[in-house]
N, CA, C and O atoms as a Tinker XYZ file with bonds, in Angstrom:
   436  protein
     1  N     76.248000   49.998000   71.571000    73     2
     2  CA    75.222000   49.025000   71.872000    64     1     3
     3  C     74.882000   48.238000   70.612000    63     2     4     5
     4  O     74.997000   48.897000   69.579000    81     3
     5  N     74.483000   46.956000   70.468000    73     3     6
     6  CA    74.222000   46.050000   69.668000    64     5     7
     7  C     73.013000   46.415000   69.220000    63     6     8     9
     8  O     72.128000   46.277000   70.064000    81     7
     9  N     72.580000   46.947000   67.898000    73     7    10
    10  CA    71.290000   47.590000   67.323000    64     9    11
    11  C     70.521000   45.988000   67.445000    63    10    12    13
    12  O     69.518000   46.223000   68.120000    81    11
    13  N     70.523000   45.183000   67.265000    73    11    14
    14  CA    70.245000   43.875000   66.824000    64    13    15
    15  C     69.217000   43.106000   68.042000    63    14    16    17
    16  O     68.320000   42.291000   67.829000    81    15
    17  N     69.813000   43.824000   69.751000    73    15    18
    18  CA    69.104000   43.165000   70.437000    64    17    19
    19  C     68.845000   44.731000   71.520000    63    18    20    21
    20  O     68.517000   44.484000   72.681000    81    19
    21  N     68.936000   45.664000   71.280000    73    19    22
    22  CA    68.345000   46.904000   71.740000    64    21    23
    23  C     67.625000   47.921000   71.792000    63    22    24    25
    24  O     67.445000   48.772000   72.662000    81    23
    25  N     66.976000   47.662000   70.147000    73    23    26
    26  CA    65.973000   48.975000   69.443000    64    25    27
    27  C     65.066000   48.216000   68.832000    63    26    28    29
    28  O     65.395000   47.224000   68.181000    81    27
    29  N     63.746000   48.632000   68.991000    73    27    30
    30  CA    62.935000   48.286000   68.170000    64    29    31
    31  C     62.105000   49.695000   67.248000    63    30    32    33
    32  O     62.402000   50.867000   67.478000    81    31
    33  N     61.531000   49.468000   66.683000    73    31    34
    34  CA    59.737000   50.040000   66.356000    64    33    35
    35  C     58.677000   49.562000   66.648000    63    34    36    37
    36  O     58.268000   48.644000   65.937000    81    35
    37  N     58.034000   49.917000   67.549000    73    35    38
    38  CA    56.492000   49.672000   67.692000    64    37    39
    39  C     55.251000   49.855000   67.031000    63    38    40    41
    40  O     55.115000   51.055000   67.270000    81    39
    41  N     54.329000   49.570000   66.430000    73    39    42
    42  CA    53.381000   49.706000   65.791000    64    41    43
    43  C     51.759000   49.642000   66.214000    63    42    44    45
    44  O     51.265000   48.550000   65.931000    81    43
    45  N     50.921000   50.505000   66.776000    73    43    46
    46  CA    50.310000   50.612000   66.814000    64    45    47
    47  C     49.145000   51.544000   66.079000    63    46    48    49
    48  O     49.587000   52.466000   65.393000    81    47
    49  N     47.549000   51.380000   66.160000    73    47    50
    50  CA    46.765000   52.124000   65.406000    64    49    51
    51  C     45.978000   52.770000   66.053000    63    50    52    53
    52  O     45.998000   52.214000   67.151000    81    51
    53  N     45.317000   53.551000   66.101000    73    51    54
    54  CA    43.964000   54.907000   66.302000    64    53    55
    55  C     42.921000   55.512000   65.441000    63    54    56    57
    56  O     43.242000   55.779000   64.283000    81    55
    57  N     41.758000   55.758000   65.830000    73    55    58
    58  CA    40.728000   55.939000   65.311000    64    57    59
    59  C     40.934000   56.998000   64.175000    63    58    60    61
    60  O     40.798000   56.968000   62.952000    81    59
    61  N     41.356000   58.039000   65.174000    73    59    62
    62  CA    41.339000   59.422000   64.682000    64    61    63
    63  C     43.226000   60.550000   64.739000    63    62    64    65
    64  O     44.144000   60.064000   65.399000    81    63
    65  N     43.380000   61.501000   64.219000    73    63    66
    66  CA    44.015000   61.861000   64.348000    64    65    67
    67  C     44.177000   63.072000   66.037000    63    66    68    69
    68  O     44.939000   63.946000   66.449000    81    67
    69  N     43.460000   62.663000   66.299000    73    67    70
    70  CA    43.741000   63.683000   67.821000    64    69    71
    71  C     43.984000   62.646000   68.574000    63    70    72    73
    72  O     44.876000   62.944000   69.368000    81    71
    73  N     43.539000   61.322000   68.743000    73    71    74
    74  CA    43.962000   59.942000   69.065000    64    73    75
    75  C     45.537000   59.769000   69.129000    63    74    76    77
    76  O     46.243000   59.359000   70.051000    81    75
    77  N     45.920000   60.288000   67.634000    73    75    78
    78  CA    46.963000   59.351000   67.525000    64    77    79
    79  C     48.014000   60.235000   68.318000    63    78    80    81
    80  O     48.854000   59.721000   69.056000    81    79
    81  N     47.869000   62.094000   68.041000    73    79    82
    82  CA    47.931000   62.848000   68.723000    64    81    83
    83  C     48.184000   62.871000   69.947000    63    82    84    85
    84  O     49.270000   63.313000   70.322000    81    83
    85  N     47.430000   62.496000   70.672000    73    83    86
    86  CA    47.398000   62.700000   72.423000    64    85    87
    87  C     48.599000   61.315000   72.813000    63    86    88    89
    88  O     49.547000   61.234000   73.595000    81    87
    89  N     48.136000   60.610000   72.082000    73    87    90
    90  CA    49.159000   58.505000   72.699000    64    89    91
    91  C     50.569000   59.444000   72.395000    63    90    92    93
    92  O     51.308000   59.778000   73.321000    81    91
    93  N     50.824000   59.809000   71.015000    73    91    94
    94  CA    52.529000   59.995000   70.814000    64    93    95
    95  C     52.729000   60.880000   71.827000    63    94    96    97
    96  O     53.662000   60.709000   72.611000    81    95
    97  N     51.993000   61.792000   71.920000    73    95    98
    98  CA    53.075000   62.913000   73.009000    64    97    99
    99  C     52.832000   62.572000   74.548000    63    98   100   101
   100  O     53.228000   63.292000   75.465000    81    99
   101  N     52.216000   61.525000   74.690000    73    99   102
   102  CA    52.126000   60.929000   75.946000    64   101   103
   103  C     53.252000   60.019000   76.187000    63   102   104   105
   104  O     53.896000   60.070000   77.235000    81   103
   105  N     53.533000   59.104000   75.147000    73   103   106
   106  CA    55.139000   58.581000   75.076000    64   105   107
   107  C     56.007000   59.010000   75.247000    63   106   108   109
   108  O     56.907000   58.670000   76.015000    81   107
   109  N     55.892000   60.255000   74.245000    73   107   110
   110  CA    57.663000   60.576000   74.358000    64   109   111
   111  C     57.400000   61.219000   75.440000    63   110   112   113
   112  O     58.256000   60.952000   76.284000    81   111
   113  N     56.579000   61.980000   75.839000    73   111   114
   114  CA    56.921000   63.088000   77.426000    64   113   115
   115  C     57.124000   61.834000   77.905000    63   114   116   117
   116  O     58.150000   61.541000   77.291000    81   115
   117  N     56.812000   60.713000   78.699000    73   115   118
   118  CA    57.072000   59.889000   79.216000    64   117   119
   119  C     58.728000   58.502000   79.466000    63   118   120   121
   120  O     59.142000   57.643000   80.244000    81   119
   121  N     59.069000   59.190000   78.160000    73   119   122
   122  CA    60.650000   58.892000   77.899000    64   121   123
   123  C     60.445000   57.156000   77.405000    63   122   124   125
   124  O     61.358000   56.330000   77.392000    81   123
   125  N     58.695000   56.843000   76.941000    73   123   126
   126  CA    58.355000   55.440000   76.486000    64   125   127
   127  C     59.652000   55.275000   75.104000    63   126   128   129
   128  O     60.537000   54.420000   75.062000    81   127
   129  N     59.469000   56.052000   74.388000    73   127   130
   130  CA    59.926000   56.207000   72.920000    64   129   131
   131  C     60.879000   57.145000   72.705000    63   130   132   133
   132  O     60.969000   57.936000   73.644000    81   131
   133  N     61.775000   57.380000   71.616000    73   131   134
   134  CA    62.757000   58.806000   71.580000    64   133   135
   135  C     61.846000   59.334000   69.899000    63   134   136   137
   136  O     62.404000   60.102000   69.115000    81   135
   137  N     60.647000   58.839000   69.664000    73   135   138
   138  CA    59.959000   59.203000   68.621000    64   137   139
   139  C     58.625000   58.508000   67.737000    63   138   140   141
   140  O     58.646000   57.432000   67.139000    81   139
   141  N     57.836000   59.164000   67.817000    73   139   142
   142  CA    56.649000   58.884000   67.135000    64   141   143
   143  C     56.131000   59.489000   65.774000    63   142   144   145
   144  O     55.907000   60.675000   65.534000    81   143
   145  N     55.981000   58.317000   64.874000    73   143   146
   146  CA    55.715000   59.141000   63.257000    64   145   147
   147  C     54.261000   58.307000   63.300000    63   146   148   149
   148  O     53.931000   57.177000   63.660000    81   147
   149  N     53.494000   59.601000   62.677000    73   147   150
   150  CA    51.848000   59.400000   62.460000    64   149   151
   151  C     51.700000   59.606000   61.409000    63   150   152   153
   152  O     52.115000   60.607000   60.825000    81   151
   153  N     51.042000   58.657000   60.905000    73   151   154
   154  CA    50.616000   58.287000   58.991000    64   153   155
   155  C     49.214000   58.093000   58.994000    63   154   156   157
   156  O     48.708000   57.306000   59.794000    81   155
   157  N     48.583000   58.688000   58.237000    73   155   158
   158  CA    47.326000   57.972000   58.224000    64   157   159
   159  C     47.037000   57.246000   57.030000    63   158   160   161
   160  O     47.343000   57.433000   55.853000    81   159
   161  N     46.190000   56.134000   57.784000    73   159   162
   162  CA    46.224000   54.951000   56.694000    64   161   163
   163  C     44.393000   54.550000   56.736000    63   162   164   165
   164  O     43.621000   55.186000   57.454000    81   163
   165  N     43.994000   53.528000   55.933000    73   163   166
   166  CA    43.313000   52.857000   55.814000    64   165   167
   167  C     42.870000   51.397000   55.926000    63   166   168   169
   168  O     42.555000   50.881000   54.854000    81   167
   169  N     42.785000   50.624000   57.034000    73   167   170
   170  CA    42.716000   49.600000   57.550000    64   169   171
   171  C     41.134000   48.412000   56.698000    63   170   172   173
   172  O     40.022000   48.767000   56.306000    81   171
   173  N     41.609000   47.413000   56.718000    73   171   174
   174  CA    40.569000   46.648000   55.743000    64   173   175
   175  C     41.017000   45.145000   57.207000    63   174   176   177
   176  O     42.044000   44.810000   57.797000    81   175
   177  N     39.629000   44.697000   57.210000    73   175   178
   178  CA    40.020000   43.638000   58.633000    64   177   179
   179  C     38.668000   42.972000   58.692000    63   178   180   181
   180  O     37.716000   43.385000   58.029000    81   179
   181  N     38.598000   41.825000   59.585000    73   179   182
   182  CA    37.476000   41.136000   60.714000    64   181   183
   183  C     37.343000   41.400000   61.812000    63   182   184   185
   184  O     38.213000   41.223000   62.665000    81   183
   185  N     35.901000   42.014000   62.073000    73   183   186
   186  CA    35.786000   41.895000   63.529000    64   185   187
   187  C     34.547000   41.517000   63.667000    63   186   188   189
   188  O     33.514000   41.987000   63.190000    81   187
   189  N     34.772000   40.432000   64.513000    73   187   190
   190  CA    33.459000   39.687000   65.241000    64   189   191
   191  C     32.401000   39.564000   63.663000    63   190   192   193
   192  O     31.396000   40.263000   63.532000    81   191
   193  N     32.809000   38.689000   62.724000    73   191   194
   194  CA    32.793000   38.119000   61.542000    64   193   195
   195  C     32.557000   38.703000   60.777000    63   194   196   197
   196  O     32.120000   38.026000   59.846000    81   195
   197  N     32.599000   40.113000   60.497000    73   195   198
   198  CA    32.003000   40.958000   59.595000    64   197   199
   199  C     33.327000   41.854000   59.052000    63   198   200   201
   200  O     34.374000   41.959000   59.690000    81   199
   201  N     33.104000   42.384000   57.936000    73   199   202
   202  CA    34.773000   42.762000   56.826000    64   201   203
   203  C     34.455000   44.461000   56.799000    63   202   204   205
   204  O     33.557000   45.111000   56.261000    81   203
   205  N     35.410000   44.778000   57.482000    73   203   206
   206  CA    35.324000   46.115000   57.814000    64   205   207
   207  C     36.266000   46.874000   57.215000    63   206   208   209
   208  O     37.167000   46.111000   56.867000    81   207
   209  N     36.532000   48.046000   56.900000    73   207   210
   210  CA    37.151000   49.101000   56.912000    64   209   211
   211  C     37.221000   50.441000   57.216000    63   210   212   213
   212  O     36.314000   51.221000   56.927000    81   211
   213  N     38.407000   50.816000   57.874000    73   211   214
   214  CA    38.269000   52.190000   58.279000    64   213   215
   215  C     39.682000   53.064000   58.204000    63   214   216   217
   216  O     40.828000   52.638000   58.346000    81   215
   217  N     39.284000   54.272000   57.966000    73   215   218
   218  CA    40.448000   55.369000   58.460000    64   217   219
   219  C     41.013000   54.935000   59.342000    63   218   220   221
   220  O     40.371000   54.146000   60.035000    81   219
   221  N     42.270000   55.189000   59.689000    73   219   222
   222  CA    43.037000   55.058000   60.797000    64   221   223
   223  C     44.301000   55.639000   60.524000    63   222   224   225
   224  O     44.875000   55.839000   59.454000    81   223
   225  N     44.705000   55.927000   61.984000    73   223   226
   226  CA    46.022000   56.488000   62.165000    64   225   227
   227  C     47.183000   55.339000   62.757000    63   226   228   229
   228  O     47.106000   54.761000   63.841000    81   227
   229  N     48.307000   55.178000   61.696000    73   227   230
   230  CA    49.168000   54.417000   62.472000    64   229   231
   231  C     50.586000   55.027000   63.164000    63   230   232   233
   232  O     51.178000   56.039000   62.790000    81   231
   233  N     50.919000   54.240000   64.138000    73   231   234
   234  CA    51.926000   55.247000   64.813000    64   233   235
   235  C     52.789000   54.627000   64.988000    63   234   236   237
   236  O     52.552000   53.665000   65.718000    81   235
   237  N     54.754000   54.799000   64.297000    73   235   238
   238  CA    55.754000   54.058000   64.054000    64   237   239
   239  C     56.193000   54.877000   65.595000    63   238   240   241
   240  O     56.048000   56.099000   65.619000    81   239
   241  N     56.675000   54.231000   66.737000    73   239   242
   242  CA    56.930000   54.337000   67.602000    64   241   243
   243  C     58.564000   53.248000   67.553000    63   242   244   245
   244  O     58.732000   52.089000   67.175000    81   243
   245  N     59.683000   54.440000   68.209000    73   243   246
   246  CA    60.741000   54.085000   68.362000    64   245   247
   247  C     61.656000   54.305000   69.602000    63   246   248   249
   248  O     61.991000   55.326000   70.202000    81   247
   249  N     61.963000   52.887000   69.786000    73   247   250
   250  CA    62.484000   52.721000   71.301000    64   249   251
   251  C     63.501000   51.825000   71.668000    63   250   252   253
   252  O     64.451000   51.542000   70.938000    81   251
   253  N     63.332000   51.428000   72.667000    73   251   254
   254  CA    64.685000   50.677000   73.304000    64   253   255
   255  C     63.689000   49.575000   73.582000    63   254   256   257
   256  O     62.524000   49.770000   73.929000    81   255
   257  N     64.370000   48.167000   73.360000    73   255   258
   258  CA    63.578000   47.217000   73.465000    64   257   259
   259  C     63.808000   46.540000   74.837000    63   258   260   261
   260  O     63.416000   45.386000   75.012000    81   259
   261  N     64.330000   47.118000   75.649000    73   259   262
   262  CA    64.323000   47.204000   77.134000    64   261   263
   263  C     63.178000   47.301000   77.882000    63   262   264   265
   264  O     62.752000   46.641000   78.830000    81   263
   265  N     62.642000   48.517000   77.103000    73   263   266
   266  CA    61.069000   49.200000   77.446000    64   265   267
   267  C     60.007000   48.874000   77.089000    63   266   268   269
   268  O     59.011000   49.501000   77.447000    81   267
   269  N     59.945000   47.903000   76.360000    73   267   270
   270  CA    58.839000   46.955000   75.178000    64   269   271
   271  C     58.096000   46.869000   76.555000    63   270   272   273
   272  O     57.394000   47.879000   76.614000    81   271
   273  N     57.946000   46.173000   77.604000    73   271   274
   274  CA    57.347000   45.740000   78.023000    64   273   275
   275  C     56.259000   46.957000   79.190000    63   274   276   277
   276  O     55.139000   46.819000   79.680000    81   275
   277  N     56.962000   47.731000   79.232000    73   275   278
   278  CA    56.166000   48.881000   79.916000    64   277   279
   279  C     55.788000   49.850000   78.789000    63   278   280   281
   280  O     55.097000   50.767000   79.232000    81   279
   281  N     56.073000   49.956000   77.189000    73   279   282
   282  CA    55.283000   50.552000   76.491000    64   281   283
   283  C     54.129000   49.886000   76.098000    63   282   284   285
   284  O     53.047000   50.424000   75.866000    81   283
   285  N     54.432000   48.498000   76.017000    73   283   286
   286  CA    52.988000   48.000000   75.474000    64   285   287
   287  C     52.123000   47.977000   76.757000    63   286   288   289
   288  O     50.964000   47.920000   76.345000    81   287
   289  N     52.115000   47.994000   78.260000    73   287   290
   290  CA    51.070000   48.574000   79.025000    64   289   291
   291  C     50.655000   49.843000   79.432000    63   290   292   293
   292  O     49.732000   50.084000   80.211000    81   291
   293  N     51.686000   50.977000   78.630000    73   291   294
   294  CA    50.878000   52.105000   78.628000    64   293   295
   295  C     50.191000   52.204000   77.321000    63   294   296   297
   296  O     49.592000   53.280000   77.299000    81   295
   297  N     50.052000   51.666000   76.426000    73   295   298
   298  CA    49.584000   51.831000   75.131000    64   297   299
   299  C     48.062000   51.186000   75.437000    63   298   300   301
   300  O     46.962000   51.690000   75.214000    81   299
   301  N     48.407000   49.867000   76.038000    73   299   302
   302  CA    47.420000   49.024000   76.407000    64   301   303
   303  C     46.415000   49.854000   77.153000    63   302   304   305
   304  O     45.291000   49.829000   76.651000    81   303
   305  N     46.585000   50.725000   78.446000    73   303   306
   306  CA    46.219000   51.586000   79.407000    64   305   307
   307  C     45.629000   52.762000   78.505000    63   306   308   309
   308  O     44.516000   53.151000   78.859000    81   307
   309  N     46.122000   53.311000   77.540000    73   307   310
   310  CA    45.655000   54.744000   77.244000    64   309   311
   311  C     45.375000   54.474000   75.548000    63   310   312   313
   312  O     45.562000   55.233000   74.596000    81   311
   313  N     44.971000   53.390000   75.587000    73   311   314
   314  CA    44.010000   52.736000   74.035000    64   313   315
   315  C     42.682000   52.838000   74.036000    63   314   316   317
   316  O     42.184000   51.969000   74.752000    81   315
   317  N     41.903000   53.540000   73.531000    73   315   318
   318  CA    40.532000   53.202000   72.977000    64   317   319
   319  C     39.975000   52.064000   72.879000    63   318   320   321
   320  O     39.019000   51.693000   73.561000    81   319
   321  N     40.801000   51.124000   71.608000    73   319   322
   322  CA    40.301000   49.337000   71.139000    64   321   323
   323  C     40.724000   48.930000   72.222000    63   322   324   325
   324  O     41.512000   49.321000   73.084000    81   323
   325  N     39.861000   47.794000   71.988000    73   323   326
   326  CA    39.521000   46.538000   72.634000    64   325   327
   327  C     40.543000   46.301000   73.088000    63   326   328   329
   328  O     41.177000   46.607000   74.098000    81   327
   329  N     40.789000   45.104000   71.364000    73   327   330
   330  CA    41.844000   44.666000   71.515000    64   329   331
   331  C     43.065000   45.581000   70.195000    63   330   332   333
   332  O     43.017000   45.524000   68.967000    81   331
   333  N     43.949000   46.271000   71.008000    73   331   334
   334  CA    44.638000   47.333000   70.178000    64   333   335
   335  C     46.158000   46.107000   69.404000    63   334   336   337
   336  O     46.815000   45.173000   69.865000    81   335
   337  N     46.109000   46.841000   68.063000    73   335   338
   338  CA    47.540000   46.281000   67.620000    64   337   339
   339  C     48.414000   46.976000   68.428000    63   338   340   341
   340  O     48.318000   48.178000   68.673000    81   339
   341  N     49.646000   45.900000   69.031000    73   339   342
   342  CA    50.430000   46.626000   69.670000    64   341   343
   343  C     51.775000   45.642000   68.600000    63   342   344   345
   344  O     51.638000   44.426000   68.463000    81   343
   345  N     52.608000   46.161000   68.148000    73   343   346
   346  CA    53.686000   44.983000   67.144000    64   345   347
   347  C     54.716000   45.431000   67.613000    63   346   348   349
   348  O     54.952000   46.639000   67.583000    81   347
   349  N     55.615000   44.464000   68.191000    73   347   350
   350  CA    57.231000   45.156000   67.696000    64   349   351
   351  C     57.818000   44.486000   66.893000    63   350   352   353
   352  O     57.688000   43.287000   66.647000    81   351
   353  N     58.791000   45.572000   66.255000    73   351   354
   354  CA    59.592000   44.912000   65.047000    64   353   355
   355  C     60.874000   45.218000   65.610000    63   354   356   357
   356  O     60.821000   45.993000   66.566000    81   355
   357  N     61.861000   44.870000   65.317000    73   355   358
   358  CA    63.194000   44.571000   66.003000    64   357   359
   359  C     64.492000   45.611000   65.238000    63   358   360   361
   360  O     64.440000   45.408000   64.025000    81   359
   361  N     65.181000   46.244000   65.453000    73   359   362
   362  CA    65.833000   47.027000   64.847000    64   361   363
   363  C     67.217000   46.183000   64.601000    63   362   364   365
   364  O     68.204000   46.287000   65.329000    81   363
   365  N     67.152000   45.591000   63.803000    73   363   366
   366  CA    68.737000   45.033000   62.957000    64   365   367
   367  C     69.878000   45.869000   62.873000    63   366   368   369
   368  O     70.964000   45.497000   63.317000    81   367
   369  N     69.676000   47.195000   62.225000    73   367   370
   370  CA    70.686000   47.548000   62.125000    64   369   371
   371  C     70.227000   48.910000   61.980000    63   370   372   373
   372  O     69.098000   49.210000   61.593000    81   371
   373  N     71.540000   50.088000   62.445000    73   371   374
   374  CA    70.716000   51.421000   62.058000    64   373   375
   375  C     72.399000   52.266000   62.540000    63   374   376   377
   376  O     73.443000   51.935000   63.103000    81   375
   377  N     71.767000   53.580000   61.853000    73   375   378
   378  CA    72.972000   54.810000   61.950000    64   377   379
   379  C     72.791000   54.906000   63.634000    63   378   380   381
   380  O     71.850000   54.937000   64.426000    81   379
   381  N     74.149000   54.932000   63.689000    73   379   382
   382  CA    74.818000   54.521000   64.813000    64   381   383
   383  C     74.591000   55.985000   65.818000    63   382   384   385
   384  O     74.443000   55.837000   67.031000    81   383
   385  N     74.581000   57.110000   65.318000    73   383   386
   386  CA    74.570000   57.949000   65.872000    64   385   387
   387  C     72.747000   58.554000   66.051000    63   386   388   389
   388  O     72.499000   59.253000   67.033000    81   387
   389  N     71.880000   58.300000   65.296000    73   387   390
   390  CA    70.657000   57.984000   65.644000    64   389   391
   391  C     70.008000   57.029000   66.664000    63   390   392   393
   392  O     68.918000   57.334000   67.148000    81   391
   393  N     70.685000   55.785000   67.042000    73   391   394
   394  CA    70.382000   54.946000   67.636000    64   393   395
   395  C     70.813000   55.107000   68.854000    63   394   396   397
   396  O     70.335000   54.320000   69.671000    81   395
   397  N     71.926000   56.246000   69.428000    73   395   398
   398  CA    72.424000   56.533000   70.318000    64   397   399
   399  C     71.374000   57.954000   70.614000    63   398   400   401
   400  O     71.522000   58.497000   71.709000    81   399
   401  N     70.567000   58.409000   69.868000    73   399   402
   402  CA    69.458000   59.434000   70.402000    64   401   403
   403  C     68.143000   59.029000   70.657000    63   402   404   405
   404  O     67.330000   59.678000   71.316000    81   403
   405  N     67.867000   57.505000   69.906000    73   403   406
   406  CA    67.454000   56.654000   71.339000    64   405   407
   407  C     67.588000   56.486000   72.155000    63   406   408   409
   408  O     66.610000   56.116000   72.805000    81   407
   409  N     68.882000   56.606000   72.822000    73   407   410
   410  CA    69.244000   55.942000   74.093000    64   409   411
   411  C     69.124000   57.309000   75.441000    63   410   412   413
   412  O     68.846000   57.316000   76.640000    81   411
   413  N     69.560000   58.473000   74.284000    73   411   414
   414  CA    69.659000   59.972000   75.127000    64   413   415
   415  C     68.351000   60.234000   75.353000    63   414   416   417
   416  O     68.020000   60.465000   76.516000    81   415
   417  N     67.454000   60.250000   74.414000    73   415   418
   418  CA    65.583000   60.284000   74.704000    64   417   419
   419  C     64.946000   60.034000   75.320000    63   418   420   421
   420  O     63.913000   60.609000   75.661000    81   419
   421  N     65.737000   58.335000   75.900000    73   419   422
   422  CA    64.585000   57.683000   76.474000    64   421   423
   423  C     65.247000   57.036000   77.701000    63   422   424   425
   424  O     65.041000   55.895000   78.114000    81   423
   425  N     66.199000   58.094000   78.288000    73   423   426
   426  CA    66.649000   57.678000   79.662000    64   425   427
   427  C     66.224000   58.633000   80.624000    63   426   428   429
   428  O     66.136000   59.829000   80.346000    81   427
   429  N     65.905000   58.073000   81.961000    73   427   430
   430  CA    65.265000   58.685000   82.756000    64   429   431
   431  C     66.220000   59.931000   83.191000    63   430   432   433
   432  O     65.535000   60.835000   83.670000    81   431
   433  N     67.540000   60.216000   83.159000    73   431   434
   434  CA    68.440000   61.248000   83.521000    64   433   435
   435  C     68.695000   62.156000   82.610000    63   434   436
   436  O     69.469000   63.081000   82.860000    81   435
């Protein structure tokens, strides 16, 4: 398969770490992703005009960009925020035999 127009990473954030917790293993049981990495970070931003910062958990979510469109409405569906970062980034290029345990992960058979 062409890494270039088939895999992405998704990027989304969470409050807390039981947050970020409950979304990843709701993905992958769900066959959304073939993997979720949780980092916690520190977010600096605007909301509703005021300069905020907070803890947060971000979650590198990896998938088939087939599925982009039904992961970002379960993310959307089982999000806390408002309005949640949901990003994809596009997978260019990658070990060939990893990118094929995408494909084994996140098929319904």
């Amino acid at each position: 398969m062409n890494a270039d127009t088939a895999y992405c990473v998704v990027l989304t954030t969470v409050a807390t770490a039981e947050q970020a917790e409950d979304l990843a293993k709701k993905i992958v049981v769900e066959k959304l992703a073939a993997c979720v990495q949780v980092q916690q970070i520190r977010s600096y931003y605007l909301w509703k005009g005021e300069a905020c910062n907070e803890p947060e958990c971000l979650l590198f979510i990896k998938a088939r960009k087939s599925q982009y469109p039904e992961l970002e409405d379960f993310i959307r569906k089982n999000h806390a925020y408002q309005i949640p970062e949901i990003v994809q980034l596009s997978i260019t290029a990658g070990f060939g035999d990893y990118l094929n345990w995408i494909d084994e992960a996140t098929s319904a058979g």
